[in-house]
N, C-alpha and C positions, 0 to 999 in steps of 0.2 A: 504494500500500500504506500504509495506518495503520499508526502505532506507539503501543502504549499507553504513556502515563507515567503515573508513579504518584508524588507527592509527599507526603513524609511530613516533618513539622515536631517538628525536639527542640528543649527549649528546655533552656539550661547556663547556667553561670556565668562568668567571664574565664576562669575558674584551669580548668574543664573541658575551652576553649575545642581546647585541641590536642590534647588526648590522644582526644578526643572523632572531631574530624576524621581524626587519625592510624584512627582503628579502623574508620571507614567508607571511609576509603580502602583499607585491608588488605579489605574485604569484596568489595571485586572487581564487584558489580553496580551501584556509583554512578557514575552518568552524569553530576551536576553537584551543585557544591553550594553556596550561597547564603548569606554569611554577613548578618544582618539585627539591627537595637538598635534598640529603638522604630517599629518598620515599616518603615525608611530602608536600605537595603540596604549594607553596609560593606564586603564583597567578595564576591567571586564567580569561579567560576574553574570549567573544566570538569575531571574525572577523566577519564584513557585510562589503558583498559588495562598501556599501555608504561611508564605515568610510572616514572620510577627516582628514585634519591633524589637525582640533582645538580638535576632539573629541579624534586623535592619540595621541596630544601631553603628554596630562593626564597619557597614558597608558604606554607609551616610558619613561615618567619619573619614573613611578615605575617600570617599567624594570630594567630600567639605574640605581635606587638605590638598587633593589634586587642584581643584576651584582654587584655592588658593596661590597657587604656584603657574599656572595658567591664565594668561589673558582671554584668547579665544578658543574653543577646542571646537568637537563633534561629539554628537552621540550617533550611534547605528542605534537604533533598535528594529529587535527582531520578531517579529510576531506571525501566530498562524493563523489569525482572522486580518483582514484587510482593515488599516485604521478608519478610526471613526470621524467621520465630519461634521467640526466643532462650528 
């Protein structure tokens, strides 16, 4: 059986860098998300379903210090429903 993904690219700033990732993870159909500066991939790390926030809080904080050290990055994210229009 195939599964489609669909990868769709934002591009932020340090300072948008968590609040950005926080709201695609509240959207519940992201599969993985790929933090990226200059094409060089800076972290990455899958979304489940379950994630709660002891297991978020780890991942938020290297968010929150990559944002920091970063003017402009990307995110890839990766999902197997086609995104929703806001």
């Amino acid at each position: 059986m195939s599964e489609n993904r669909y990868v769709e690219t934002i591009r932020v700033t340090g300072e948008q860098l968590v609040g950005e990732v926080k709201r695609l993870i509240h959207e519940g159909n992201v599969n993985h998300l790929i933090i990226k500066h200059e094409g060089h991939t800076v972290l990455e790390f899958p979304v489940t379903v379950g994630l709660v926030g002891v297991v978020l809080a780890p991942v938020l904080a290297a968010v929150g210090a990559a944002g920091a050290m970063l003017t402009n990055c990307t995110i890839e994210v990766i999902r197997t429903e086609p995104p929703q229009s806001s």
